[in-house]
N, C-alpha and C positions, 0 to 999 in steps of 0.2 A: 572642332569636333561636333557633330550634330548630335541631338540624343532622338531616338525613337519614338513616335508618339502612337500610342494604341486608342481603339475606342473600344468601350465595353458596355456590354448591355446586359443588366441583372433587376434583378424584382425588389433592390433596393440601393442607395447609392451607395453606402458603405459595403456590400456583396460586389457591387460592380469593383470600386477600390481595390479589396480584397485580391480580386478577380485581376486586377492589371499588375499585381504586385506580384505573384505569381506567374505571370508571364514576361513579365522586367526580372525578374529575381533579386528586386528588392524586399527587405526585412523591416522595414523602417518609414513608416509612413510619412514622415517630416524630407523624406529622400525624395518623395513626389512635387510634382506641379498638377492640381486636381479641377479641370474646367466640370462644371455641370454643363451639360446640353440640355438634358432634360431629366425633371424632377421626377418618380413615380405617382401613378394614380391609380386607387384601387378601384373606382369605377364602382358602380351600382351594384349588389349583391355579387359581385365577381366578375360583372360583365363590364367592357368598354376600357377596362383597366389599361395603362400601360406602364411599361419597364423604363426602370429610369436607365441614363445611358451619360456617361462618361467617358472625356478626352483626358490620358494621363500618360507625362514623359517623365523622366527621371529629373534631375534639379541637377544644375555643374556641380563639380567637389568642391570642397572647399579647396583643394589643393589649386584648382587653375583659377578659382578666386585673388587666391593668396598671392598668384605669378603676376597679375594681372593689376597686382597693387604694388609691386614692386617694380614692375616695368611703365610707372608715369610718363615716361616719354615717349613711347609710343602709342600708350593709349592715347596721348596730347597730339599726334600727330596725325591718328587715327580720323579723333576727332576736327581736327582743323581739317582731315582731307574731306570728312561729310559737308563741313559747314560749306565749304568751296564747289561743294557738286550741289548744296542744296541751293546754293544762293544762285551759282548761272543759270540752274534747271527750273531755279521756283516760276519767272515770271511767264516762261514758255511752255512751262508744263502746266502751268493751271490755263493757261489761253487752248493748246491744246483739251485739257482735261473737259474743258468748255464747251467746245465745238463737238467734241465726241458724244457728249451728252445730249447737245441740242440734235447733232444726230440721230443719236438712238431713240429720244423725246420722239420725234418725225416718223420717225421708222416704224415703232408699236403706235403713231398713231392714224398711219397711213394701214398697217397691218390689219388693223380695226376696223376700217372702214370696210376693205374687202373682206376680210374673214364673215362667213355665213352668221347667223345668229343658233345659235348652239339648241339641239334638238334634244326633245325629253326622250329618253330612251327606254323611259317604263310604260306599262301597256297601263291601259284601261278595262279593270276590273270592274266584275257585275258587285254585289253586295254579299251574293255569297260565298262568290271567293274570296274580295275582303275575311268575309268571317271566317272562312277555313284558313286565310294566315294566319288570324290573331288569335285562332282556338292553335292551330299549332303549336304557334310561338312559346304559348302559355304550360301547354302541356309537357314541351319539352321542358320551359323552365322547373318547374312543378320533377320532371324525374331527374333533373340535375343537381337538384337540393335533396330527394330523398323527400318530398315533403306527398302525405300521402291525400289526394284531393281531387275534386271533380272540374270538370272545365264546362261550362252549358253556353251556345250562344244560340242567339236569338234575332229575330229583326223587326223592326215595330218604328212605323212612320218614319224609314229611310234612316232611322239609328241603327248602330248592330250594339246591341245588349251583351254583355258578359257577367257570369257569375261563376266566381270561383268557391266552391264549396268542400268543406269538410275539417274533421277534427284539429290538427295542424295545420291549415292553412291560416288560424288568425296570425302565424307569424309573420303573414306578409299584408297587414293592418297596419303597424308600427303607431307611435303616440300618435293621436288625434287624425288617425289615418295617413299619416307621413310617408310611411313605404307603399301603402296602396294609390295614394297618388301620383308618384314616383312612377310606382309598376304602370301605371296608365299613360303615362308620360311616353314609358320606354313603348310601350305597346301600338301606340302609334305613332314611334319615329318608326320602329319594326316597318310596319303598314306601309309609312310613306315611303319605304327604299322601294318598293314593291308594285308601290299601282300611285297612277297619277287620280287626281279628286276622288283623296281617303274618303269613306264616307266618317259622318259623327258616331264616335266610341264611348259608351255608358260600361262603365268597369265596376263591379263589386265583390269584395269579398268578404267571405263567412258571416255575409249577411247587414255588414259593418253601417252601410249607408242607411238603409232603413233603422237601424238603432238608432243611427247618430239624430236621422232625420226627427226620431219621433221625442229622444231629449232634447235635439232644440226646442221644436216647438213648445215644450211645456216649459223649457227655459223663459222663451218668449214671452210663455202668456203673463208668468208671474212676473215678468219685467213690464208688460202692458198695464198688470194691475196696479202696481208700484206707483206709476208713470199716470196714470188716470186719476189716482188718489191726492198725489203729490203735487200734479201737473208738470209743466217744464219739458226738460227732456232728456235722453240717457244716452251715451256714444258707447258704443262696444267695442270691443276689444275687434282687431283685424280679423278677416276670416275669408275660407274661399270663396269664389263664385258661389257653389254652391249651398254655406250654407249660408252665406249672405242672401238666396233666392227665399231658405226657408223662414227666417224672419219677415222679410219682405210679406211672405204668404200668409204666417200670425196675424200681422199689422193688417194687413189689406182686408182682415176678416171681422175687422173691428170697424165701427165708425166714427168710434172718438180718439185715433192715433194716426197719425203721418209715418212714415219712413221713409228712408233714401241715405245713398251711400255716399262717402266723399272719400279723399285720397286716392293716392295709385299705387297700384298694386305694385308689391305683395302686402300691401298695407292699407290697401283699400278695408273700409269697417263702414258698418251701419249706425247710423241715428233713429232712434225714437223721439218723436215730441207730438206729447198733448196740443188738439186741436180746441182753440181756446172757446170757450162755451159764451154763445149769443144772448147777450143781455135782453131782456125782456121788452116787447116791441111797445108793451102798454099795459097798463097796472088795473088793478079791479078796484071800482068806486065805491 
């Protein structure tokens, strides 16, 4: 007897189960055999998400379980008739198995050699259609959250500038700017489905980057002054590009501090250290 196998596709795996159980018209979830195909993912503010999706048949009865323990001799018979087909078939069928491979091996790579080399099928955007994708993109996200905000782009030495602005919009900041680098991430995978050589994307919202820019710096300084007093040197905690740039920019405006970064990202972090003071070339008589 075969049993049925369904696939289902729901916005979690236990709804998908649910979901096969009602259409088996089972009552009894231990009555299942439950494969995951795939896990759900809720993806970035609601975007990119996918449904998780399961393969599920019914499980034998115990009743032909039970037949099947009582009938040892033919299961024994069963079994000696595999072991007799595995054993003539085994050494010709992997020799076969072999050849078909080395085949197909040949085949995709003779394939390859003829097949063209694969063409970009996206156009080549000026800078300001870039920016009317990524003011779009923006704006429609902005009315599908309900979040009430202004979208501005701009273009300044072949960057495209974006500023998101208004009351509700710092929810999409998140801790230490988290969701707004995120959002800049998404913003130009957006772009690049779109036009071949994106240009460079400067994203800010409700103002967040110039804040953040102007606490570091004075974070900085007082770790300069620290560091000049003490001498030595101080390692910071990991940080983005960016604002790894703006320490760099404190330091570099001093002339008794070094910086420079080490590790790799996303654990790349800056060092400070005191430039050690030149002993005196000649002493007064």
């Amino acid at each position: 007897m075969s049993y049925v196998e369904v696939e289902i596709r729901a916005r979690t795996v236990d709804l998908a189960v649910e979901a096969a159980m009602q259409e088996l018209g089972v009552e009894n979830r231990d009555q299942l055999d439950v494969e995951i195909v795939q896990e759900a993912e809720k993806g970035f503010l609601g975007i990119g998400g996918q449904d998780a999706v399961v393969k599920v048949k019914r499980r034998p009865s115990r009743r032909r379980r039970k037949e099947r323990r009582r009938n040892p001799k033919n299961q024994g018979k069963h079994q000696a008739k595999q072991q007799d087909v595995s054993r003539s078939g085994k050494n010709g069928g992997d020799r076969k198995k072999s050849q078909s491979k080395g085949k197909v091996r040949e085949m995709n790579r003779q394939d390859n050699k003829d097949r063209p080399p694969k063409s970009d099928d996206r156009p080549t955007l000026s800078l300001e259609e870039q920016a009317g994708i990524t003011n779009d993109f923006l704006e429609g996200l902005l009315d599908a959250y309900g979040l009430d905000g202004e979208v501005e782009t701009a273009i300044e030495d072949g960057i495209i500038i974006v500023e998101i602005n208004g009351e509700q919009t710092e929810a999409l900041v998140g801790v230490r700017g988290s969701v707004r680098s995120a959002l800049h991430e998404l913003s130009r995978t957006v772009l690049q489905r779109y036009a071949q050589d994106t240009a460079r994307l400067r994203l800010d919202v409700a103002g967040y980057a110039e804040k953040r820019r102007q606490a570091l710096t004075i974070y900085a300084e007082g770790l300069i002054a620290q560091l000049v007093a003490d001498g030595g040197e101080i390692m910071l905690e990991p940080m983005s590009p960016a604002d790894r740039k703006v320490i760099h920019d404190a330091a570099a405006a001093r002339e008794d501090v070094n910086s420079y970064s080490e590790g790799e990202a996303p654990r790349r972090y800056v060092v400070l250290q005191a430039k050690k003071q030149e002993a005196a070339s000649s002493e007064e008589e």
